[in-house]
N, C-alpha and C positions, 0 to 999 in steps of 0.2 A: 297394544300400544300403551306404553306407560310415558305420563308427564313425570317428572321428577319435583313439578309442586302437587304430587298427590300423596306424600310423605308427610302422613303428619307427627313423625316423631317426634319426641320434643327436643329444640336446643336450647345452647344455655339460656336460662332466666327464665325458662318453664311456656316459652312463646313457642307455637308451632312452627317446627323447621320451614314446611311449607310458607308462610306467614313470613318470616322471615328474609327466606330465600327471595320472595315476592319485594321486600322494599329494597335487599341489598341489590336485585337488577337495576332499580330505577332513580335507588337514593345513590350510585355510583360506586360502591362500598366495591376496594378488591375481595375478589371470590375465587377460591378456591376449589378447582374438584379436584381430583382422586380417584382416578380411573381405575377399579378394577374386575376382570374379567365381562368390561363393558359397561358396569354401573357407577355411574360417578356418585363418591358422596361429599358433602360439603366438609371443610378445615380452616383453620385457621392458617393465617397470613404465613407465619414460620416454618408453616410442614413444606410448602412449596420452597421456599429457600434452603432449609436443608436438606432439602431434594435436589434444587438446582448445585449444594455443594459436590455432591457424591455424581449427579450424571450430566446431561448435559439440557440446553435450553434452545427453543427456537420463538421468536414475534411473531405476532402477525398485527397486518394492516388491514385495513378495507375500504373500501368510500372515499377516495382522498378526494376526486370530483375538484380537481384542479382546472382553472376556467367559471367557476360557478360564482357568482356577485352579485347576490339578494340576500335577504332576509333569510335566517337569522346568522351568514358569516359572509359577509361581503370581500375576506381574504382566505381561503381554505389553503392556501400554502401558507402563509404563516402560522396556522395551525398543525400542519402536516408538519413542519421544520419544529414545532415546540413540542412534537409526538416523537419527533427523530431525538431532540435532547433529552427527553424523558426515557426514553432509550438506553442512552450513553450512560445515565444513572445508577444503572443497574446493578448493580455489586457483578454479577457473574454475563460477561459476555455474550450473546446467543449467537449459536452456530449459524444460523441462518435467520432469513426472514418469508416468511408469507404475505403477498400480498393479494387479498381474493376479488381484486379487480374493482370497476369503475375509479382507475388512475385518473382517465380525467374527466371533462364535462362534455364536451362537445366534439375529442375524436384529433383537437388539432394538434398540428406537430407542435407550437408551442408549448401547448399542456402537456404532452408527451415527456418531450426532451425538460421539461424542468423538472416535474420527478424522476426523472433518471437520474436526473445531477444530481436532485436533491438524497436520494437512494445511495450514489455512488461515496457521498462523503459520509457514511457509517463506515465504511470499509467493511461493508458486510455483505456475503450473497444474496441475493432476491429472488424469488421463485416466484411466476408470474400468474395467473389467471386470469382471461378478459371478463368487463362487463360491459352491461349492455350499452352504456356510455362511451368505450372503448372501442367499438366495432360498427360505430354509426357510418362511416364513408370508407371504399372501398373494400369492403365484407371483410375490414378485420388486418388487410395486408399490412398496413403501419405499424397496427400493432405487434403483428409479427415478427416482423421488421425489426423490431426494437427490443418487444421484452418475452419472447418466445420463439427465435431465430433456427432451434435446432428442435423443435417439437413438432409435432403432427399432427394434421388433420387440420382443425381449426384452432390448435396451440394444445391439444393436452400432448401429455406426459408423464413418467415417470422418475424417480429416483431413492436411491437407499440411503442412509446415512445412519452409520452406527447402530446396525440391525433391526431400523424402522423401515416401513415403506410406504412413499410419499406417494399419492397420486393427485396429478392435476386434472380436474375435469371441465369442458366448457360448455355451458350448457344456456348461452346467450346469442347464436345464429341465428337471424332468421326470427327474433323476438316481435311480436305483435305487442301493442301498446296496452298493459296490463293482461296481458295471454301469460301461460306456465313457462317455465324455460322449460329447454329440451335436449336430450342428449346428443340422438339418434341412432342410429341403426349401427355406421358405421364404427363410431366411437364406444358401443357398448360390445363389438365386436373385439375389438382393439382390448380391450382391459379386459374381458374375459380371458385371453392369450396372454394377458400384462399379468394378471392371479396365476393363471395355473399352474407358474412352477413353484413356487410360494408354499410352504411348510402354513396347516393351519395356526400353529402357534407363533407367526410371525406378526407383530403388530405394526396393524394399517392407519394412515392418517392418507384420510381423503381432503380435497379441499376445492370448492370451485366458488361462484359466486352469488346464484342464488340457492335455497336451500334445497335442499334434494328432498326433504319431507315437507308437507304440504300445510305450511303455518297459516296462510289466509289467501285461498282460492280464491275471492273477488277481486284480489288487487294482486294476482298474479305469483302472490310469494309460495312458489312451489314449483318444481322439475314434474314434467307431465310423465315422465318413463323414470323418475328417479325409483322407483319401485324395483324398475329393471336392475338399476345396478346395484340396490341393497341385496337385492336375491344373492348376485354374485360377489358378494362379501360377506353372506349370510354361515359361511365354515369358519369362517375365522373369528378367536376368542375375544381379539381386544381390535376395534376400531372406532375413530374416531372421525367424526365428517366436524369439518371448519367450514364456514359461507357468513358472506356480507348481505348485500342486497337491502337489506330491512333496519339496517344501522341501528341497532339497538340489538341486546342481548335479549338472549332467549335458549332457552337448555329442554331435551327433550332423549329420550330413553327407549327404544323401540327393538326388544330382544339385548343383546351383544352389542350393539352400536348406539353410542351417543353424539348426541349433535347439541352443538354449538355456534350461534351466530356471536356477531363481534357489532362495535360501537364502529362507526361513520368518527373518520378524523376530519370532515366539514359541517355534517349536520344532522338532527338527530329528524326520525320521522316516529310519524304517531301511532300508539298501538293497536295492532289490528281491529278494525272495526271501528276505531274511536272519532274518525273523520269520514269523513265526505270519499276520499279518496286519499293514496299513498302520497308524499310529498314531500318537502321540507317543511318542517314545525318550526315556528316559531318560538321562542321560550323567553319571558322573563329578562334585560339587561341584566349582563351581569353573570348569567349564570349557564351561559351557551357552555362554557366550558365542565360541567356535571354533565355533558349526555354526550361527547365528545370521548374517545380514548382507543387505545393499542390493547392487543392482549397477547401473552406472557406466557410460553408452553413449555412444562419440563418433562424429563423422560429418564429415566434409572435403570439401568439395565439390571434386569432377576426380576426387578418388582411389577413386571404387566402394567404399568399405571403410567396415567400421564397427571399432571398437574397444573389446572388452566386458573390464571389469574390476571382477570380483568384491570387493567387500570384507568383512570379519567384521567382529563389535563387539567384538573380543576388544583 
């Protein structure tokens, strides 16, 4: 297992990339990787945009935890709606969007139905994943109902787009209150048969809600069988796993496959170990919006690489 802050090469200004990399997750700064044959390495703002000229771009969400009114965002839809305009900003369009779950706070059709509205007026696709916010009353059916109507099992899925292949994983059933998420049996049966007819030189983007590698077992953030389904991704040259949960960025490097978590468009929580327990943090008036953002994925068809760039609302 390699961290990708244990690079201490030097970037510019003679400061360790490690070092570096450490204040641009936290100081909000867009970030760059550069996927290739699994090792992401850091770039400047530009290479991703003239990446996104030449191939094409997909979002993602996380956290919107719509219904949620304390401290530190007593409106996380109006924040979610000024993530959708920062969106629209974008010079080059994205083909789709990820959203890696906990849409809303407490499950109700309220919360439901007004991020779909809200989702519907990008005029862009949405590819869904529950969290564990999502599937609090009737094991999940609403939200099936809603934002995973033709998927299986307990919502995952599959889909290609433009010679990538996307997999949805849900790994929030059945969640115990700071327990691991979980795949299980059946769903890792399911994707094994989803891979095998798959060329190893096809590249994979995973995406579920919490992370599949195991960032801070006391407070639950990690898939207790995610092991299982790295094994069976473990042929193929370039993947990539996306996940919420921890609302705050965090990059990590293990063989062929890099993971990336994404920023809470409600609220930021505090780094592992750094509290009492997982939560909403508090921050400073004023500046809720530095921990706060979307992130921004391009893909180039020849070049094996993808290009992730974090943005704030700030």
């Amino acid at each position: 297992m390699t961290s990708v802050f244990d690079d201490d090469t030097l970037a510019p200004g003679g400061s360790a990339r490690r070092e570096a990399l450490k204040c641009m997750a936290w100081a909000g700064t867009g970030l760059i990787w550069s996927l290739a044959g699994g090792v992401p390495l850091a770039g400047m703002l530009g290479r991703a945009e003239a990446a996104a000229a030449e191939g094409f771009t997909f979002a993602q969400f996380s956290d919107s935890h719509l219904g949620f009114n304390k401290d530190p965002n007593m409106d996380p839809t109006a924040t979610l709606k000024e993530a959708i305009a920062d969106l629209a900003k974008l010079e080059k369009k994205p083909a789709f969007i990820i959203h890696t779950g906990d849409i809303s706070h407490l499950s109700k059709p309220v919360e439901f139905d007004t991020a779909a509205e809200i989702f519907k007026e990008t005029g862009i696709p949405v590819f869904y994943v529950p969290g564990e916010h999502d599937v609090l009353t009737d094991e999940g059916a609403s939200y099936r109902e809603r934002f995973a109507p033709k998927a299986q099992g307990d919502g995952w899925f599959s889909f290609d787009h433009d010679g990538v292949h996307y997999i949805g994983l849900v790994n929030v059933q059945n969640l115990k209150a700071g327990g691991l998420g979980n795949l299980g049996n059946a769903q890792l049966v399911w994707l094994a048969d989803d891979l095998r007819p798959l060329k190893a030189s096809t590249p994979i983007v995973v995406f579920a809600h919490i992370p599949l590698w195991t960032v801070y077992a006391d407070w639950g953030w990690g898939t207790e069988d995610g092991t299982n389904a790295l094994a069976l991704l473990a042929r193929f040259g370039s993947v990539t796993v996306l996940n919420g949960h921890i609302h705050q960025i965090m990059q990590k490097v293990e063989g062929k496959v890099a993971f990336h978590t994404a920023r809470s468009t409600a609220f930021p929580q505090p780094a592992p170990g750094t509290a009492a327990s997982a939560g909403p943090m508090k921050v400073p008036a004023g500046e809720l919006k530095n921990w706060l953002g979307i992130t921004d994925v391009t893909f180039v068809r020849g070049r094996e690489r993808l290009a992730i760039v974090d943005h704030t609302l700030a």
